[in-house]
C-alpha positions in Angstrom: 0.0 0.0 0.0 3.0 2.5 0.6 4.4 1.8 -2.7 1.4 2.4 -4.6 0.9 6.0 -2.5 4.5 6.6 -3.7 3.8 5.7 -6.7 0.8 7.8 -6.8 2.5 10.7 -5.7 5.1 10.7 -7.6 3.0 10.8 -10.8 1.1 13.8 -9.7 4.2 15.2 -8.5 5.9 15.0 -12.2 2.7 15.9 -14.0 2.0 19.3 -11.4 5.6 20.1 -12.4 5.3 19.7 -15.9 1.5 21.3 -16.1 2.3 23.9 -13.5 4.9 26.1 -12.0 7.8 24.5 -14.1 6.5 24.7 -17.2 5.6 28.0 -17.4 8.5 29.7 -15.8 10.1 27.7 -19.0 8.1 29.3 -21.4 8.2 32.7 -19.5 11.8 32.9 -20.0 11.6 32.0 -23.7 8.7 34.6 -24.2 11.2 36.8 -22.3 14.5 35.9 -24.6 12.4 36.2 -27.6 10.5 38.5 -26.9 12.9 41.2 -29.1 12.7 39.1 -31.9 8.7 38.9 -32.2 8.9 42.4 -32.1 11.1 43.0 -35.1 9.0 40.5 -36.3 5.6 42.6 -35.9 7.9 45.6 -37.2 8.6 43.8 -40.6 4.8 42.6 -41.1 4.2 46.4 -40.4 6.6 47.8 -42.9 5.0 45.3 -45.5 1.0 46.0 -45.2 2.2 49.6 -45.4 4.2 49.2 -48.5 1.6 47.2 -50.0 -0.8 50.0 -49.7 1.8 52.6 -50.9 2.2 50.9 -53.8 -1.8 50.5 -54.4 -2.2 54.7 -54.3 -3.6 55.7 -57.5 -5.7 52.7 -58.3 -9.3 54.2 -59.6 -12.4 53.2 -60.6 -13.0 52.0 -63.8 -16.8 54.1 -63.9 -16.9 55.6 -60.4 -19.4 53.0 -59.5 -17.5 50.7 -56.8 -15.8 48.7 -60.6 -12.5 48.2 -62.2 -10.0 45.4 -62.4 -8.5 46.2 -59.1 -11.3 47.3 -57.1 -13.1 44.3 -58.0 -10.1 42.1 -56.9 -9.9 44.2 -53.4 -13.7 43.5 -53.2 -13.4 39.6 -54.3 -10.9 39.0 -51.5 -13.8 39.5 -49.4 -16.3 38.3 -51.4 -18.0 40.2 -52.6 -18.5 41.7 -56.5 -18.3 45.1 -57.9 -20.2 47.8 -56.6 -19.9 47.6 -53.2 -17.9 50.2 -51.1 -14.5 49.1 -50.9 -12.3 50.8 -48.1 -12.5 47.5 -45.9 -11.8 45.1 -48.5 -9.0 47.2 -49.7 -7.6 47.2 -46.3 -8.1 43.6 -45.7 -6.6 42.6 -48.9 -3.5 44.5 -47.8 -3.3 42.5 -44.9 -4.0 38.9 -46.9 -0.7 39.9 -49.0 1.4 39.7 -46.5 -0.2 36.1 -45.6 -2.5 37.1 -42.4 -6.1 35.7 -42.8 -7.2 38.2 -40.6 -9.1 40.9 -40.6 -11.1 39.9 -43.7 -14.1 41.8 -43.9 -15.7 44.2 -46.6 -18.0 45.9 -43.6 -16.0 49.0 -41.6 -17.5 48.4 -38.5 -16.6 44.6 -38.5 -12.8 45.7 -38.2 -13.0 47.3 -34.6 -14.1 44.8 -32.5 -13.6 45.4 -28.7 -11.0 43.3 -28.4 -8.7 44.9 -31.1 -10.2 48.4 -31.2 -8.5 51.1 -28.9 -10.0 55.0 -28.6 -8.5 57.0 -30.7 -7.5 61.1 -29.6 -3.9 62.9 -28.6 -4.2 60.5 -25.4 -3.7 57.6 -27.2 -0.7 58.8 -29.2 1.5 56.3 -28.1 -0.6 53.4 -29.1 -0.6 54.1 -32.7 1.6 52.2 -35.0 2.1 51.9 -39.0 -0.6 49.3 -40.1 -3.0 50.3 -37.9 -6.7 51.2 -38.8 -8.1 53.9 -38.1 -11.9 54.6 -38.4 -13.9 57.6 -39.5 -18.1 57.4 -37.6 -20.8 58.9 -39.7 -23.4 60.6 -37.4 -25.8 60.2 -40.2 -25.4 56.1 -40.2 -24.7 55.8 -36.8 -21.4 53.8 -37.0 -17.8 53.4 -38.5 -18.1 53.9 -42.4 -14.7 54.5 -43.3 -11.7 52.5 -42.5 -8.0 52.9 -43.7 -4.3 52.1 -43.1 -2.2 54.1 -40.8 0.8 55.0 -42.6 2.3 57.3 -39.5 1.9 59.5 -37.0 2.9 62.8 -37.6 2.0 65.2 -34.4 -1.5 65.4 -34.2 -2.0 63.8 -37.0 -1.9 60.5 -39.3 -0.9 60.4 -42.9 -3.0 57.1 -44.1 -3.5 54.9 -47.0 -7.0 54.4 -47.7 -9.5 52.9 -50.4 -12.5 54.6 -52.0 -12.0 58.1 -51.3 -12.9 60.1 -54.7 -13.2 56.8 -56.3 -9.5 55.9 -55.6 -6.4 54.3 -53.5 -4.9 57.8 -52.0 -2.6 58.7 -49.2 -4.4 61.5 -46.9 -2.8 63.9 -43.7 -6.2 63.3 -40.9 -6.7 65.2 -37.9 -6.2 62.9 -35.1 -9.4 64.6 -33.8 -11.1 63.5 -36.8 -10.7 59.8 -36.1 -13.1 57.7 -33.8 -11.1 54.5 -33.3 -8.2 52.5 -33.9 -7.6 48.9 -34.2 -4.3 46.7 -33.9 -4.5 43.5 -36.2 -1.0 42.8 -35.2 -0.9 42.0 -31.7 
């Protein structure tokens, strides 16, 4: 009978160990030691979505009706077909290029969710990084209908890569004032 409680405790000794304190101080010093390394990680994804969308400014519409070979590509990522507004699918499409599945939405308000979505005003500086989005809130619709790519912060404001703003890919200079939210995809 003694061996067996020995035997018993030793089991639950080595599997608390493994499952509990030991284990994670393991992992918290490799999330520790590498903790640098996702970073520069994040960074490079970062530099990428926002060179993605650099490089889509000047892309129009073919008719001004939500069309055109690119648009319509933005717009199929998400899938949809021509003629719907396409600011979120343009910036979700940025985001599939660099091989993220996520966000993938054609609906602004679907990109802010609680859990990503941080207030946006001259508080908040800090938080803002290239890559984030940024969303613009209609009175008249009662929620986010505009979304775009944070390209930097410059003072109190953001210069931004955006979709379907005069029927066009364009870079803009917004008011930080001017902005409702933000949201962080990226971590």
């Amino acid at each position: 009978m003694a061996t067996m409680h020995s035997l018993f405790f030793g089991i639950l000794f080595v599997a608390v160990l493994f499952s509990g304190g030991f284990g994670h101080r393991a992992v918290g010093r490799e999330t520790v030691v590498n903790r640098p390394v996702h970073q520069k990680r994040i960074a490079h994804v970062r530099e990428r979505i926002v060179s993605i969308a650099v490089q889509e400014i000047g892309v129009r519409e073919a008719t001004g009706n939500n069309d055109g070979q690119r648009v319509e590509e933005y717009l199929a990522y998400t899938g949809l077909g021509k003629g719907y507004a396409w600011c979120a699918a343009f910036v979700s499409w940025c985001y599939g290029k660099v091989g993220l599945s996520a966000p993938r939405n054609a609906w602004s308000p679907a990109l802010f969710p609680n859990g990503r979505r941080y207030a946006a005003g001259l508080s908040q500086q800090e938080n803002i990084r290239p890559a984030d989005l940024f969303g613009i809130y209609s009175q008249q619709q009662g929620r986010i209908n505009h979304v775009g790519i944070v390209r930097k912060l410059e003072d109190r404001y953001i210069l931004t890569v955006e979709g379907n703003v005069a029927n066009r890919v364009l870079s803009k200079r917004r008011l930080l004032a001017t902005v409702y939210a933000f949201s962080n995809w990226l971590e």
